[in-house]
ROFIZA-288725 format. One record per atom (N, C-alpha, C): x, y, z. Coordinates in steps of 0.02 Angstrom, whole numbers. Atoms other than C-alpha are relative to their C-alpha. Layout:
<atoms>
east:X	north:Y	up:Z
...
</atoms>
This chain:
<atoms>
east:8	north:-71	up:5
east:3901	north:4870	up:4961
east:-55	north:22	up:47
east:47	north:-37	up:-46
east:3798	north:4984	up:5083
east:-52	north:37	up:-53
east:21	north:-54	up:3
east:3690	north:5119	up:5055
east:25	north:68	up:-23
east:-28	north:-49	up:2
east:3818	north:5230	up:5075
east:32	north:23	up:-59
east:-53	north:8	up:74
east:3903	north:5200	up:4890
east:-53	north:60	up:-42
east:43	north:-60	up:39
east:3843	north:5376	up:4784
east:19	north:-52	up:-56
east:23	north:32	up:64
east:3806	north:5328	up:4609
east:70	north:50	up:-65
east:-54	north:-4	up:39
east:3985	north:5332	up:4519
east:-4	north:-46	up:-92
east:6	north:71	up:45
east:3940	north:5240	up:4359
east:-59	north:32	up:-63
east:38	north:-37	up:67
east:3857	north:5372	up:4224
east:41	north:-22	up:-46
east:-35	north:33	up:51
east:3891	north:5298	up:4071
east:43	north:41	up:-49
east:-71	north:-29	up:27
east:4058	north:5343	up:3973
east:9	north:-47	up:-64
east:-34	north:53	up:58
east:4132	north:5281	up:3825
east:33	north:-68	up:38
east:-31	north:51	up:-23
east:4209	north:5095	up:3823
east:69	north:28	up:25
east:-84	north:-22	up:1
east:4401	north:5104	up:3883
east:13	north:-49	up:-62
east:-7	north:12	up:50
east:4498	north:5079	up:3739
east:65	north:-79	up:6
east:-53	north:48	up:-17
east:4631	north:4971	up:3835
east:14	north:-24	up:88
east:27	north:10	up:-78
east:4650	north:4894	up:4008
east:105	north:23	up:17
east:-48	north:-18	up:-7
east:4815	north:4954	up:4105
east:35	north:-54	up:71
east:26	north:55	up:-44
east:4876	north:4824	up:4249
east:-17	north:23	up:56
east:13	north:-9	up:-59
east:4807	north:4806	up:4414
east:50	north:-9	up:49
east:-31	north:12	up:-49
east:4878	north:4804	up:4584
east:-27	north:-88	up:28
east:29	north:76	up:-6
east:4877	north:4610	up:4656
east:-65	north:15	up:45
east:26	north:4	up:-37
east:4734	north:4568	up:4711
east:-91	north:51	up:-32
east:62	north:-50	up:22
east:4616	north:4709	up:4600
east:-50	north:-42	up:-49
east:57	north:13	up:30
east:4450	north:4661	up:4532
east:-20	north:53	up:-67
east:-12	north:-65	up:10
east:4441	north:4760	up:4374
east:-90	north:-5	up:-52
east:69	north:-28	up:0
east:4253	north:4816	up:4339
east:-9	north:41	up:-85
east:6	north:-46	up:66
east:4175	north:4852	up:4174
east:-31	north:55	up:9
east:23	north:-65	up:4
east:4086	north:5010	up:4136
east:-90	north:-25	up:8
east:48	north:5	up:-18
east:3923	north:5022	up:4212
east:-48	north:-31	up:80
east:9	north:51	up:-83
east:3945	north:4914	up:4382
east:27	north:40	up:29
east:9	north:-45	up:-58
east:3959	north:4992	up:4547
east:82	north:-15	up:24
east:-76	north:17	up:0
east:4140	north:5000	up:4612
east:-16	north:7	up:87
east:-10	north:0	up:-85
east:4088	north:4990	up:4816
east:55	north:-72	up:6
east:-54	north:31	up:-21
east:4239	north:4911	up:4883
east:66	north:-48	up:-60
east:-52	north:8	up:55
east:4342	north:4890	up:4720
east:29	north:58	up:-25
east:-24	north:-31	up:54
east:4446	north:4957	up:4602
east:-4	north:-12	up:-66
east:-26	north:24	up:52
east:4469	north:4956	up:4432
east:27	north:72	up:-44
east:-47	north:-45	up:58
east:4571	north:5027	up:4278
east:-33	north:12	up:-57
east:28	north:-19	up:51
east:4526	north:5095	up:4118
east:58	north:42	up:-53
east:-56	north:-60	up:48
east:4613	north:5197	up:3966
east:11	north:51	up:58
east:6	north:-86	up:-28
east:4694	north:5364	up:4037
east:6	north:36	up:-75
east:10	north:-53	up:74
east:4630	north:5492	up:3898
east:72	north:40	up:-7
east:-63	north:-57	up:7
east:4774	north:5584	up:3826
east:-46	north:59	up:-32
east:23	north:-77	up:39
east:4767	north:5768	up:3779
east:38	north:28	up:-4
east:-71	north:-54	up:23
east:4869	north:5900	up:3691
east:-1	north:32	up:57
east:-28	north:-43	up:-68
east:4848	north:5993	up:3867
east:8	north:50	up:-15
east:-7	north:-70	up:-29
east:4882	north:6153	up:3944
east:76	north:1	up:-32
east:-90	north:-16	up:22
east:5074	north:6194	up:3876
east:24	north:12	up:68
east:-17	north:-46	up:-91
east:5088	north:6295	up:4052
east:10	north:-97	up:55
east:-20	north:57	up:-45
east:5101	north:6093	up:4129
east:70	north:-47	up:-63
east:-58	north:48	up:41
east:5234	north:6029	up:3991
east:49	north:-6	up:70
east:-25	north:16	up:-40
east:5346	north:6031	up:4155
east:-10	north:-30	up:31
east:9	north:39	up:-39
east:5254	north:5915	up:4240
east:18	north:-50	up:-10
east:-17	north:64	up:39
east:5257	north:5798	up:4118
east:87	north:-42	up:-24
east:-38	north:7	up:-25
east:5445	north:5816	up:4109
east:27	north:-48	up:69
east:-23	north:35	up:-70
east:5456	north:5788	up:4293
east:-14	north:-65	up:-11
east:17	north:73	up:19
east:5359	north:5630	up:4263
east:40	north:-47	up:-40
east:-61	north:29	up:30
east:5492	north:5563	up:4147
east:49	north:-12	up:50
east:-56	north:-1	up:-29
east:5614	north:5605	up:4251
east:9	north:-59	up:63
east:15	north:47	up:-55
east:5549	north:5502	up:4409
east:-45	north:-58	up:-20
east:28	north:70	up:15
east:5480	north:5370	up:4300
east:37	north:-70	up:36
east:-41	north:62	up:-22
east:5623	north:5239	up:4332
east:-22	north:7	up:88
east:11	north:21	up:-95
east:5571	north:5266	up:4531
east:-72	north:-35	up:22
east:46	north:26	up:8
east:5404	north:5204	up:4480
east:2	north:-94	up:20
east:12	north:76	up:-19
east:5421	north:5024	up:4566
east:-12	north:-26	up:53
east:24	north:40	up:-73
east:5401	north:4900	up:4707
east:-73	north:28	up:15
east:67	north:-13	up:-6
east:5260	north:4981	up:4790
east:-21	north:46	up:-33
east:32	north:-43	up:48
east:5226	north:5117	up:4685
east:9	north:-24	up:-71
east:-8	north:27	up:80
east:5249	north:5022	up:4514
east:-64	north:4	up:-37
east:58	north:-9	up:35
east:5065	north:5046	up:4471
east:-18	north:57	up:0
east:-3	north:-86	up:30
east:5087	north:5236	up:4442
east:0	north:7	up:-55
east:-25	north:-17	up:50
east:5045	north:5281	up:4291
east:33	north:66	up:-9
east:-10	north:-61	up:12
east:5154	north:5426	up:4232
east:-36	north:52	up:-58
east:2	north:-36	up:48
east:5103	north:5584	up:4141
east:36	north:2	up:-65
east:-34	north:-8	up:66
east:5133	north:5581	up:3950
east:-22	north:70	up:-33
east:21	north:-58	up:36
east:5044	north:5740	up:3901
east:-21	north:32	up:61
east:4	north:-46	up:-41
east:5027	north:5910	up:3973
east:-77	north:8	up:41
east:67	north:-2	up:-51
east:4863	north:5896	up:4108
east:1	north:55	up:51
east:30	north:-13	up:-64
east:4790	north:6017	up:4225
east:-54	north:-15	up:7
east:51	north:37	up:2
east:4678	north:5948	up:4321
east:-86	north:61	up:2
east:35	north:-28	up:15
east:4506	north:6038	up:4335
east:20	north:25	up:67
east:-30	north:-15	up:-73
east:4497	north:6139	up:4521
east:-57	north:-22	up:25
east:46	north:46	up:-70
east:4413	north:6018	up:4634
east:-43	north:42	up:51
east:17	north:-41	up:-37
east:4300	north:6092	up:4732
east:-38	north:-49	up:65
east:26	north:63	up:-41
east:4254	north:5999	up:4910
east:-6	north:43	up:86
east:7	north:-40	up:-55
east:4235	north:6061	up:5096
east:72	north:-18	up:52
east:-31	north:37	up:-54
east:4358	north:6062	up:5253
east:-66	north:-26	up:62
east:32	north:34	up:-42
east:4321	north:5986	up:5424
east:-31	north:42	up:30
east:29	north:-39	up:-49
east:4263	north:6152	up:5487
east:-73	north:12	up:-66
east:77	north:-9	up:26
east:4124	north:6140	up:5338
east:27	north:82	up:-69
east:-15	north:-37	up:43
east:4223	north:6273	up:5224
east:28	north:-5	up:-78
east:-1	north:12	up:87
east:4225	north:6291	up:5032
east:82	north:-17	up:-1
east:-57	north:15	up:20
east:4405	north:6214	up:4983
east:7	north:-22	up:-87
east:-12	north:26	up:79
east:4466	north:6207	up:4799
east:69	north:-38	up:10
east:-62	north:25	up:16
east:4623	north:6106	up:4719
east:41	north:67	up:-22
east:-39	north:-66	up:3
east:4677	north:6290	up:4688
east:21	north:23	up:64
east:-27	north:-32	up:-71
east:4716	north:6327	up:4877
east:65	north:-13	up:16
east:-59	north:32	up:-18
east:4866	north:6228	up:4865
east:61	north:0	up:-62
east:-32	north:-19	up:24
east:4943	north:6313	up:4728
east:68	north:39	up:22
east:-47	north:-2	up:-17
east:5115	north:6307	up:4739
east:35	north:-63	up:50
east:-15	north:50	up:-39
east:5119	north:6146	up:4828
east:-4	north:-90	up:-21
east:-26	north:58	up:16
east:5156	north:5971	up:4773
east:-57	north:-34	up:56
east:40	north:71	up:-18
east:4996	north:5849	up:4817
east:0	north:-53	up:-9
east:34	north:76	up:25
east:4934	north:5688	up:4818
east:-80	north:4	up:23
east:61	north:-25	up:4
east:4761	north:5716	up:4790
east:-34	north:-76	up:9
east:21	north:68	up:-3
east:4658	north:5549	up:4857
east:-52	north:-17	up:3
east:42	north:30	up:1
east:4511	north:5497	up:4843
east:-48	north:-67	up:30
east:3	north:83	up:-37
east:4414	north:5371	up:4964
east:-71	north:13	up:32
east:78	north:-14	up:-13
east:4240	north:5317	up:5048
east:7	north:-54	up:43
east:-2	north:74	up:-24
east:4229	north:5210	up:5189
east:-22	north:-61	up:-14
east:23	north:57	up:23
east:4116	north:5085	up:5095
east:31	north:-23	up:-56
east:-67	north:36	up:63
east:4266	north:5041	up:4986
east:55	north:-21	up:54
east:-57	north:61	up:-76
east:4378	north:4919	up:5090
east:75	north:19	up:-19
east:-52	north:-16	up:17
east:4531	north:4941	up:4989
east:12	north:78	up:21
east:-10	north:-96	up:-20
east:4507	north:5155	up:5016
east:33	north:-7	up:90
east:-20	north:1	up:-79
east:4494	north:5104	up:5209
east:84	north:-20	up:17
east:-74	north:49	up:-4
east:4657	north:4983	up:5202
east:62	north:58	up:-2
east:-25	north:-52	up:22
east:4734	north:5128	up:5121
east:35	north:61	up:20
east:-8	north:-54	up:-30
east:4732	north:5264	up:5241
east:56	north:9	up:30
east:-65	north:-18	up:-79
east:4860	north:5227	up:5390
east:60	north:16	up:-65
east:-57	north:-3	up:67
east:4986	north:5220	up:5215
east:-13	north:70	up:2
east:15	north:-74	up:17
east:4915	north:5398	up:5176
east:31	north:28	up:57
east:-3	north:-16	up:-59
east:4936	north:5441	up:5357
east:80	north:0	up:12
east:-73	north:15	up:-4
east:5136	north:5379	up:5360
east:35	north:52	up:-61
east:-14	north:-41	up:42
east:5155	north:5478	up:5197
east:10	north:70	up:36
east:11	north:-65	up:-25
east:5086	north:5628	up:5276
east:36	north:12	up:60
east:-36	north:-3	up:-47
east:5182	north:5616	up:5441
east:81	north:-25	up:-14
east:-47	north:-22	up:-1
east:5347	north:5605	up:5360
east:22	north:31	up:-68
east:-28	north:-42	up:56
east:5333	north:5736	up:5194
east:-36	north:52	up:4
east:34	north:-70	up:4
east:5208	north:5856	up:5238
east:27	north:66	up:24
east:-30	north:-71	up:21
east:5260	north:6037	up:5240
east:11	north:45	up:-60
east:19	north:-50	up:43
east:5281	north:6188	up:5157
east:5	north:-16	up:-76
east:-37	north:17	up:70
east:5327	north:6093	up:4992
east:-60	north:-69	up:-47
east:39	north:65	up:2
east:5194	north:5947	up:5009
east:-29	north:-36	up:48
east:57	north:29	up:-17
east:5030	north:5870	up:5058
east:-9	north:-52	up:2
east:10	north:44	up:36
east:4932	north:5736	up:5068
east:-96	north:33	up:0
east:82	north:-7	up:-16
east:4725	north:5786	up:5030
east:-33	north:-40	up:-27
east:62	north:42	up:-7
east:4606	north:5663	up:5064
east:-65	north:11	up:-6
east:76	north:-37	up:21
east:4427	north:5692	up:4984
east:-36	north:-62	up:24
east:36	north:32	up:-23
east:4319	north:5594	up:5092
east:-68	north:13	up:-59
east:82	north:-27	up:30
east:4149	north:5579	up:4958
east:-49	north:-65	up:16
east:58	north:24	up:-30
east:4033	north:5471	up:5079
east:-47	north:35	up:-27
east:66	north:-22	up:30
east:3853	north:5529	up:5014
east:-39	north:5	up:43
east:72	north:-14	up:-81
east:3736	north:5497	up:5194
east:20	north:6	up:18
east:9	north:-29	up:-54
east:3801	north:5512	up:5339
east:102	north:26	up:18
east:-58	north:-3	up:9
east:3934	north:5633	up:5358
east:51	north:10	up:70
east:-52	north:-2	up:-52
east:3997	north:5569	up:5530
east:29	north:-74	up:-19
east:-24	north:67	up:30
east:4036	north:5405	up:5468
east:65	north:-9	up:-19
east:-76	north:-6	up:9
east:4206	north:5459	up:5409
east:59	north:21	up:35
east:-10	north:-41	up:-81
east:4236	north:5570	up:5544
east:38	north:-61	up:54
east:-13	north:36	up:-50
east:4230	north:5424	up:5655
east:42	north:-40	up:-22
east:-44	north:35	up:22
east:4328	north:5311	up:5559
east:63	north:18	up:-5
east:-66	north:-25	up:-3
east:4476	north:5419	up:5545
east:22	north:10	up:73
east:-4	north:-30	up:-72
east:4455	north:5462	up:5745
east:14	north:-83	up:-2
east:8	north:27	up:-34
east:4425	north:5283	up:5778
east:95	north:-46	up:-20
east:-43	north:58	up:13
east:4574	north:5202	up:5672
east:80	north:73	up:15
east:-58	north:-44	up:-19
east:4682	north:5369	up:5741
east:40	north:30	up:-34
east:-26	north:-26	up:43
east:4716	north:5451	up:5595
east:19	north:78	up:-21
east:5	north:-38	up:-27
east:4778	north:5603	up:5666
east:27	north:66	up:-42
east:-35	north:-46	up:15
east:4899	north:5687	up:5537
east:-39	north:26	up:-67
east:38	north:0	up:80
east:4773	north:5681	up:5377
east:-62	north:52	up:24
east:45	north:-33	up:2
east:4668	north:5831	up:5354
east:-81	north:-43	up:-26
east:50	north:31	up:1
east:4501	north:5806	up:5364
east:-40	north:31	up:-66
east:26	north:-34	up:42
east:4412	north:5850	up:5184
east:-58	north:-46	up:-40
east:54	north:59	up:35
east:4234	north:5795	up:5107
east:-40	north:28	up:-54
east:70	north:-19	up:69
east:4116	north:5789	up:4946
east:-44	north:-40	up:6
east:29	north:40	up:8
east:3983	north:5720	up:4993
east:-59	north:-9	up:-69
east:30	north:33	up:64
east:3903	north:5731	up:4812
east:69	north:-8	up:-40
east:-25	north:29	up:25
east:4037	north:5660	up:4753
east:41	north:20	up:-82
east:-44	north:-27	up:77
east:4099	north:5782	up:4611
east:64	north:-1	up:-6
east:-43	north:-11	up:0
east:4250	north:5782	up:4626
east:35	north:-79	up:-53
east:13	north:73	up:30
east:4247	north:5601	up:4575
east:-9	north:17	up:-90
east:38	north:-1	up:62
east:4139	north:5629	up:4441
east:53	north:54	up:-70
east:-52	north:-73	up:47
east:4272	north:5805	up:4363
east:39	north:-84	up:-19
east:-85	north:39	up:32
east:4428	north:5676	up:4375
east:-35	north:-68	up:-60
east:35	north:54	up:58
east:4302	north:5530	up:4282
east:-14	north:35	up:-69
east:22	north:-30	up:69
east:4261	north:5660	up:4145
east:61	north:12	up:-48
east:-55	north:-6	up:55
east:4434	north:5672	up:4081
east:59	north:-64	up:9
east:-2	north:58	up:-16
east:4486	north:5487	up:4124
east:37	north:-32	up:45
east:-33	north:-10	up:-51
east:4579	north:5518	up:4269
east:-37	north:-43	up:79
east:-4	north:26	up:-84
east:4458	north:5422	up:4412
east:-47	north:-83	up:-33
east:8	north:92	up:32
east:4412	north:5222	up:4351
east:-45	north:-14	up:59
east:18	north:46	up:-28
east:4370	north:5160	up:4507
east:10	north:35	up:75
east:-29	north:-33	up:-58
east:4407	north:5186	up:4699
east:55	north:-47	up:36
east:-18	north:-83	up:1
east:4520	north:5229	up:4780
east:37	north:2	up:-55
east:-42	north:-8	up:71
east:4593	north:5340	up:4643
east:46	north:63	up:54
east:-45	north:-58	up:-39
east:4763	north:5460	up:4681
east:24	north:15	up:-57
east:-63	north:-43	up:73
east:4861	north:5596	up:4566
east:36	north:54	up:53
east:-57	north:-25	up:-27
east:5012	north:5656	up:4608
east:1	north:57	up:-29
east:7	north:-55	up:25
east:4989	north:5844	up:4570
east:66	north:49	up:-5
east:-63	north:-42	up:-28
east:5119	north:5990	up:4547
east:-15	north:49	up:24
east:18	north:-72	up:-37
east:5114	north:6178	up:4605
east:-40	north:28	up:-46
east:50	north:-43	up:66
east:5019	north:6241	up:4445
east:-56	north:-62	up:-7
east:95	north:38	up:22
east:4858	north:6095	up:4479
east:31	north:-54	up:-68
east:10	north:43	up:49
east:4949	north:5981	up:4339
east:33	north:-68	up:14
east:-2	north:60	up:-5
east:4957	north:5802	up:4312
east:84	north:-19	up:6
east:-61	north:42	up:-6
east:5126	north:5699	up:4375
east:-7	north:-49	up:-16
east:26	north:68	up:26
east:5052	north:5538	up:4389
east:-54	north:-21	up:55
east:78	north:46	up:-35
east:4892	north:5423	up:4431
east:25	north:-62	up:26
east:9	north:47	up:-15
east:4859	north:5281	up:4511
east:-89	north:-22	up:26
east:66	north:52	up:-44
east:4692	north:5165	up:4536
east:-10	north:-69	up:26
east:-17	north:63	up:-30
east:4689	north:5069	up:4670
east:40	north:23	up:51
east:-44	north:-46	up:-61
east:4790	north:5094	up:4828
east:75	north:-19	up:3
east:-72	north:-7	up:7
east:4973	north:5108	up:4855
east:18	north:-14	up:75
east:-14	north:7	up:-42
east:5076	north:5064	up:4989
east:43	north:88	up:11
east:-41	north:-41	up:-17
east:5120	north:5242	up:5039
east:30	north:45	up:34
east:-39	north:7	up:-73
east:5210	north:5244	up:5188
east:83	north:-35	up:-45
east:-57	north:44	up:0
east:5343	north:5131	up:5119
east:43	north:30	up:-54
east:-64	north:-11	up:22
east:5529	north:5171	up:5058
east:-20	north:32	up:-62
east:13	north:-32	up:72
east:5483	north:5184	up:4860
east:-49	north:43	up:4
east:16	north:-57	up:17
east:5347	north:5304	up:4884
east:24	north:55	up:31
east:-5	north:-61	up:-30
east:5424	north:5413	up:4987
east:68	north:14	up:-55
east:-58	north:-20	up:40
east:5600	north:5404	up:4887
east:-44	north:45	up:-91
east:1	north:-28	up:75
east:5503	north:5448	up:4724
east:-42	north:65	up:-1
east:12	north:-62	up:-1
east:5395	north:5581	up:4794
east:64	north:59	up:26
east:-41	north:-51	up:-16
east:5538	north:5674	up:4874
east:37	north:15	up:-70
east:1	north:-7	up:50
east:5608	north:5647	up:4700
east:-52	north:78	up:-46
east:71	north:-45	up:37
east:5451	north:5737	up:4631
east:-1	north:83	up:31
east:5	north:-72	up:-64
east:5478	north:5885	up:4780
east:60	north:41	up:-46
east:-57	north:-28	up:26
east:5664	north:5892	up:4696
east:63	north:31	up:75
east:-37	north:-4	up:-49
east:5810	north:5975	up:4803
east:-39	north:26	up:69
east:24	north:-24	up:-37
east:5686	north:6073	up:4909
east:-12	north:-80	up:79
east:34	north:48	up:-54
east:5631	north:5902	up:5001
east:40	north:-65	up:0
east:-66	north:60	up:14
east:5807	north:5806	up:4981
east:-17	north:-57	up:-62
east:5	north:59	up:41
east:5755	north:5721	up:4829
east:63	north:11	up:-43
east:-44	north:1	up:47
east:5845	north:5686	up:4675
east:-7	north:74	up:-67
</atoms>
């Protein structure tokens, strides 16, 4: 771990159950530093917003597409919105998870001093260069803590040209999705809908570029984006 790792790791209740990892994940109890890991934990349920019972639906619906590389999705079982993220763009301007109301995310989470987040990206990047448009995203919350060219350059250097550039560098954003048990570890992603509510999580990174995530998000888009 660097320097650069903000302090993710205010103490929380135990998790009540462990959920599995992706091969290869290290899974971290409560209180240790998660630079360049992941790990899992309970996802809190809640009676929810009613106004997202459709998400949770959808999530049923595109459960069975939940495999190969995306098989460590958890789906939504109860109605979630998430809180509204609040983080900057690359020009340094206030951005919420409300700007993109009406639009089908994948909300991601990453820090260059997490190896798996890095690994992660060009996948993000393949996502985003063949589903983005008016229907669906991909936003990347860079929450480095010092230096905020560090990410900058890393996305320039490894040519990561189609992924908006977006950062927290105190790291709240983190900290919202950890308060309702939504961020474990890094990297963490949720598959959002047009009303800000929960589809499904994942912690830990995904291959997603490849066949199954794109078949199950277009799924998730519905006819608008040739899914099912």
């Amino acid at each position: 771990m660097t320097n650069d790792m903000p302090d993710l790791t205010s103490p929380k209740p135990a998790a009540t159950r462990r959920i599995p990892l992706a091969i290869g994940a290290v899974v971290i109890g409560v209180g240790i530093g998660f630079a360049g890991f992941y790990g899992l934990g309970a996802l809190k349920q809640s009676s929810g917003d009613p106004a997202c019972r459709g998400a949770v639906t959808l999530a049923q619906k595109i459960a069975p597409l939940a495999h190969g590389e995306v098989a460590a999705l958890t789906m939504a079982t109860s109605p979630l919105r998430l809180p509204d993220l609040a983080f900057a763009d690359a020009d340094g301007q206030p951005r919420k998870l409300s700007d993109w109301r009406g639009k089908t995310v994948l909300v991601n989470l990453w820090a260059t001093w997490c190896v798996p987040c890095r690994k992660e990206m060009p996948a993000l990047e393949q996502l985003q260069t063949k589903l983005a448009g008016a229907n669906f995203e991909v936003v990347a919350i860079n929450i480095d803590t010092r230096d905020p060219d560090k990410p900058r350059k890393f996305l320039q250097d490894a040519n990561l040209t189609r992924l908006g550039y977006f950062n927290d560098p105190k790291a709240k954003a983190f900290q919202d999705l950890k308060g309702i048990g939504r961020a474990i570890g890094m990297p963490t992603s949720m598959l959002v809908d047009g009303q800000g509510c929960e589809i499904a999580t994942i912690a830990g990174p995904a291959e997603w570029g490849s066949e199954d995530a794109v078949k199950l998000i277009k799924a998730a888009l519905g006819p608008a984006a040739g899914g099912a």
